[in-house]
C-alpha positions in Angstrom: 75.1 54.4 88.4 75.2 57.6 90.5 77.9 57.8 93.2 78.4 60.1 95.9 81.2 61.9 95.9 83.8 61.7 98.4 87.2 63.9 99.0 90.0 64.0 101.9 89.8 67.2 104.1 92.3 69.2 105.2 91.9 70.9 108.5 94.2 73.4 109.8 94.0 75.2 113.0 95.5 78.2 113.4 97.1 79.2 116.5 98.3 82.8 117.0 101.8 83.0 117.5 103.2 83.8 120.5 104.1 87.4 121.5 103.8 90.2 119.0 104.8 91.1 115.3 107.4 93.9 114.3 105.9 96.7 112.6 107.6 95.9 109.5 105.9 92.6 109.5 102.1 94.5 109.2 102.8 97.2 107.4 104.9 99.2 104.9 105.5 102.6 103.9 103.6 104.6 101.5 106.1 105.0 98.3 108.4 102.5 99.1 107.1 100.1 96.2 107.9 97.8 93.3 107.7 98.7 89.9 106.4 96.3 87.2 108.5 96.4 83.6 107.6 95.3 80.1 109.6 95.1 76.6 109.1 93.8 73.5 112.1 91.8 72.3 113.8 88.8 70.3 115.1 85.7 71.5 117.6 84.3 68.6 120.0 81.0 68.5 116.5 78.6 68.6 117.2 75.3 66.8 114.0 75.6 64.6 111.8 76.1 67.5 110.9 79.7 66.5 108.2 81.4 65.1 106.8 80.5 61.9 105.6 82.4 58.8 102.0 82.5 60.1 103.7 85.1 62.9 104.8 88.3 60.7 105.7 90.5 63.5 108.8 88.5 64.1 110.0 88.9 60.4 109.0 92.6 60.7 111.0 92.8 63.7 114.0 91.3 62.4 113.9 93.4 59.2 113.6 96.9 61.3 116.8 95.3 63.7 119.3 94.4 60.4 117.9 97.9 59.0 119.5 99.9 62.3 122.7 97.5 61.6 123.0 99.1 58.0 121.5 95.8 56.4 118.1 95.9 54.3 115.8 92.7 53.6 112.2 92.5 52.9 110.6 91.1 55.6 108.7 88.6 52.9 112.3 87.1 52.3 113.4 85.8 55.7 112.6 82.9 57.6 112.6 83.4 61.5 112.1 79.4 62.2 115.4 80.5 64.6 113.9 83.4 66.2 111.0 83.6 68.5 109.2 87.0 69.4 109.1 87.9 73.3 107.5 89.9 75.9 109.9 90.6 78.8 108.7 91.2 82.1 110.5 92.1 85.5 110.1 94.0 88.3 111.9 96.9 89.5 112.4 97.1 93.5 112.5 100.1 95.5 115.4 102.1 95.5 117.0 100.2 92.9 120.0 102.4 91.7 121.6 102.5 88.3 123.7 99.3 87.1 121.8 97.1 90.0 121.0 93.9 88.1 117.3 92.0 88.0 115.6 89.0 86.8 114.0 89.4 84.3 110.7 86.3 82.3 110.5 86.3 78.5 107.4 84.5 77.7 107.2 83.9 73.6 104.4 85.8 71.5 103.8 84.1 68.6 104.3 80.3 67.7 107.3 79.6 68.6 107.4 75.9 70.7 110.8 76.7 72.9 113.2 79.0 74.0 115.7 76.5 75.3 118.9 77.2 74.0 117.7 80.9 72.9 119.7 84.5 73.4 117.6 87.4 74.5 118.9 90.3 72.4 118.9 93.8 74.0 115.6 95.0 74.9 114.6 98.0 76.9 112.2 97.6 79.6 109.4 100.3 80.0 107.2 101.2 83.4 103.7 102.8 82.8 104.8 106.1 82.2 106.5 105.0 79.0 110.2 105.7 80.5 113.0 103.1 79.9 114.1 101.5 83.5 116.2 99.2 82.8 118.2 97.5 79.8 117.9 93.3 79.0 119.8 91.0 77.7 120.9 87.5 78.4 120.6 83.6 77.6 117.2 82.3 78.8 116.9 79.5 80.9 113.9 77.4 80.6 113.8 74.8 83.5 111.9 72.4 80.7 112.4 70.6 77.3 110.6 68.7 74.5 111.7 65.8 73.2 110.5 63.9 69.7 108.6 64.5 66.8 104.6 64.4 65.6 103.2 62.2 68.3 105.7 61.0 69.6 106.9 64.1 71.7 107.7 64.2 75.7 107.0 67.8 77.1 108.5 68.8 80.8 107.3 71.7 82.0 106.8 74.9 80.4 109.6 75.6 77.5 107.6 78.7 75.9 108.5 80.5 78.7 112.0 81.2 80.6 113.8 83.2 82.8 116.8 85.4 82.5 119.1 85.6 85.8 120.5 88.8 86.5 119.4 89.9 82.9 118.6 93.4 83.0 120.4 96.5 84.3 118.5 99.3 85.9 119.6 102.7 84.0 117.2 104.6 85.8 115.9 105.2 89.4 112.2 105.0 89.9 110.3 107.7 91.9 109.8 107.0 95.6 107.9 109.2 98.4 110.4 111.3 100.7 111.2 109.9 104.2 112.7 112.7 105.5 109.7 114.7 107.2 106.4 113.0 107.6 106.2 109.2 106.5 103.1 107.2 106.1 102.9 103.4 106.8 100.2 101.5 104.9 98.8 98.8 107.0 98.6 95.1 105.1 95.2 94.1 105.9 93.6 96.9 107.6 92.0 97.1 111.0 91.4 100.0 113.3 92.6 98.7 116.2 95.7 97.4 115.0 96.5 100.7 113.4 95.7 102.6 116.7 97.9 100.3 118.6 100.5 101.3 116.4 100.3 104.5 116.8 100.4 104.2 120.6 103.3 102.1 120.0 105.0 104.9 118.2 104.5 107.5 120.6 105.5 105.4 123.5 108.6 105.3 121.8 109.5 108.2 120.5 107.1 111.3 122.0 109.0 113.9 124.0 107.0 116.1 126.3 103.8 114.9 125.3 104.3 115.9 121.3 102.8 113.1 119.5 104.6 112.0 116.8 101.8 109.0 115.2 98.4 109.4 114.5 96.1 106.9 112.8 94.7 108.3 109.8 92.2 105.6 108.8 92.2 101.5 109.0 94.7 101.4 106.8 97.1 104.4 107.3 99.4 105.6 110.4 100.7 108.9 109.8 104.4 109.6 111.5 106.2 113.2 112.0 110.0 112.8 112.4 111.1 114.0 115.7 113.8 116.6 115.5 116.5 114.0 116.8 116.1 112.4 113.6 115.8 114.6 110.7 119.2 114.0 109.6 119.0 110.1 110.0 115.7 109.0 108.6 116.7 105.4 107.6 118.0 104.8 111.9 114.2 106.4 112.6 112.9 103.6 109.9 114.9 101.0 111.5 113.9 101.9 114.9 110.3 102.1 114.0 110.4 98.2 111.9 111.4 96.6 114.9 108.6 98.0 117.7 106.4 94.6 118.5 102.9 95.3 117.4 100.3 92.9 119.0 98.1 93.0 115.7 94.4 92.5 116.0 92.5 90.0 113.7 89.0 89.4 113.1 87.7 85.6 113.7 87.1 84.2 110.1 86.7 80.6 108.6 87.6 79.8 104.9 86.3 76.6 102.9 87.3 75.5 100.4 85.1 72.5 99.0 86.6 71.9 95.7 89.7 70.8 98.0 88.5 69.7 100.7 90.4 72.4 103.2 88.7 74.5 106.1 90.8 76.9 107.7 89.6 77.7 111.0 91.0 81.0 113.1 91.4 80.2 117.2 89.2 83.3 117.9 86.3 81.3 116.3 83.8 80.7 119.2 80.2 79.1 118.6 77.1 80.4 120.6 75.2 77.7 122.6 73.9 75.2 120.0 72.8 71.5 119.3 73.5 70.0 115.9 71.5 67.2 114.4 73.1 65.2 111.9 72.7 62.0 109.6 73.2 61.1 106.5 70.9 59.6 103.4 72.7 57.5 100.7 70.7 56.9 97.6 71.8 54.7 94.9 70.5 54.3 91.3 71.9 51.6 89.2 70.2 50.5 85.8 71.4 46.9 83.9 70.4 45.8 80.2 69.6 42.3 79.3 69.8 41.5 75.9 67.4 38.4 74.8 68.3 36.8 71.4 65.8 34.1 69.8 66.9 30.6 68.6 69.7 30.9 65.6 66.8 29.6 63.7 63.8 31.6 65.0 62.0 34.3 63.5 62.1 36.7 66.6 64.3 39.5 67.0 67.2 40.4 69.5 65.6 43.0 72.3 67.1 44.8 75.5 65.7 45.2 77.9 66.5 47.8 81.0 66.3 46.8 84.6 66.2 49.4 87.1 67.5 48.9 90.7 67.0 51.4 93.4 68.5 51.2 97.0 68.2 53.6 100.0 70.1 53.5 103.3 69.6 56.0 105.8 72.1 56.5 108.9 70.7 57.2 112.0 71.1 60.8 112.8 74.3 61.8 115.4 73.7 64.8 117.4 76.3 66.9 119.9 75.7 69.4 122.0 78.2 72.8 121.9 77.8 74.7 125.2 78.3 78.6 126.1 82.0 79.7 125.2 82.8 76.6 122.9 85.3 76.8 120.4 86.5 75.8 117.3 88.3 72.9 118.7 85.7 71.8 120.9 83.9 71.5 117.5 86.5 69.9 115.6 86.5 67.4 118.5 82.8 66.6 118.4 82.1 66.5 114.8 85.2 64.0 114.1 83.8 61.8 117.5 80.5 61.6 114.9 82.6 60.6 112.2 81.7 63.8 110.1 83.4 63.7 106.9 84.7 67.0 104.6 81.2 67.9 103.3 79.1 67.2 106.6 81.3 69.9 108.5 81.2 71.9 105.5 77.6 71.7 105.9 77.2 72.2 109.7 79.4 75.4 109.4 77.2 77.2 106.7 74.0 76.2 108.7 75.6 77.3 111.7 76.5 80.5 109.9 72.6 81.0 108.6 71.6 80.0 112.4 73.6 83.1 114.0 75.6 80.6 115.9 79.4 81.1 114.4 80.7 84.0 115.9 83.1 84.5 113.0 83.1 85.7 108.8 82.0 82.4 107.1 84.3 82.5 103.1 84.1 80.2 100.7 86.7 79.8 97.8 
């Protein structure tokens, strides 16, 4: 039998907050960045959880570590069932100075089942250009556990995978743009007219004597010269600059998702005059077999035989009118008075897309 689908939508309005956003909530500045991390390393003290012989880079590894230590074994003669092979990830945040301790994941590599219980032994964590950043080591917390044996096993959550709190120190300081002279803010999602407010913003602020001190380089940039006043303070200029209220500019835009069942519709949606015609038609298929047996002492033979049903209802069609300057809620309003359901409005708002009537970007996830 063939059944229409049917899901629970989600509808979100959102409404623009009231008053402006501080600069340091739309943008950031150029250099001032993470850095991701990666290492290669051993987590030991596993209760036969490790890796097994099918993973020879653990045994490998193991051998080259008891080599450094003065101790020499053929990696053929060891059995690692206590020691899982890891890759260590973290990231590095700006201005991170040396002996500043991070979090730090260790996800297993090979075959190894869990990592509760484990010991990350030191590992040195790399950046892109193939410097050491920072130094790990630590117990590794998994937040899960499996219980049993064969079949009879109870997993919670995710034990091949753990974290290490405050597990690595940084060593070395990673490379970050001067803010002494000329600073750059990157805008987050970029629009010209919210980075030409900004600059006006800046000027207003700081200009003397009609020197411009901002100028909006592109959609996405806002160049900044430090005023003389604060050449010698550039983190009080930074500070100053974060806090200005921005009154950011955003383009009307509707998102669907259909998998889900969620439409997310901006308040600066409006819809061009329009009438929508609506109904819906339900068609349902359902096949039964009937078996027919003969007598138990006939000669015939036991047969099925299908029977096909088919049913069609049609609703009568619903129809609302959307007059010059309505918006998003007036359409909310109208389709649930209908009793639209997730896929009809998902439906109206892509044929009011193709129709030229949604004065907004139409995305679907």
């Amino acid at each position: 039998m063939t059944k229409l689908l049917s899901f629970v939508i989600t509808l979100t309005m959102i409404r623009g907050l009231e008053g402006a956003s501080r600069l340091k909530e739309l943008a950031t500045l150029e250099g001032v960045r993470d850095n991701q991390l990666i290492g290669y390393g051993l987590v030991v003290g596993l209760a036969g959880t490790g890796d097994k012989k099918q993973t020879v880079f653990s045994a490998q590894s193991v051998t080259n570590m008891l080599e450094r230590m003065g101790i020499n074994v053929s990696p053929t003669a060891l059995q690692v069932k206590n020691v899982a092979a890891v890759i260590v990830t973290a990231t590095l945040p700006p201005y991170a100075q040396p002996g500043t301790r991070i979090d730090l994941t260790a996800s297993t590599l090979g075959d190894a089942t869990n990592l509760q219980g484990g010991q990350l032994l030191m590992t040195a964590l790399r950046a892109a250009d193939g410097q050491t950043y920072a130094v790990a080591q630590g117990a590794v917390i998994t937040g899960g556990f499996v219980a049993g044996r064969s079949g009879n096993s109870q997993t919670v959550n995710h034990p091949t995978a753990g974290r290490v709190p405050n597990g690595a120190i940084v060593e070395r300081t990673a490379p970050t743009a001067s803010t002494t002279s000329r600073i750059r803010w990157q805008l987050r999602q970029a629009d010209f007219t919210t980075a030409a407010r900004i600059a006006e913003a800046i000027n207003k602020k700081f200009s003397r004597d009609g020197t411009l001190v901002a100028r909006a380089e592109s959609s996405a940039t806002v160049a900044v010269e430090t005023p003389p006043l604060f050449l010698a303070k550039p983190v009080e200029f930074i500070a100053e600059m974060e806090s200005i209220p921005i009154e950011a500019d955003r383009k009307a835009k509707v998102v669907i998702n259909e998998r889900t069942g969620t439409i997310i519709l901006g308040k600066d949606v409006t819809i061009s005059p329009t009438a929508i015609l609506h109904g819906n038609l339900s068609v349902e298929i359902q096949t039964q077999y009937n078996v027919s047996q003969p007598n138990p002492l006939g000669a015939g033979q036991t047969t099925v035989t299908p029977e096909t049903t088919l049913a069609v209802k049609e609703e009568k069609a619903k129809n609302i009118v959307l007059r010059q300057g309505a918006t998003v809620e007036e359409l909310v309003r109208a389709l649930k008075a209908i009793g639209s359901t997730p896929r009809d409005i998902i439906a109206i708002l892509q044929n009011l897309k193709a129709a030229g009537a949604l004065n907004a970007e139409l995305e679907a996830i």
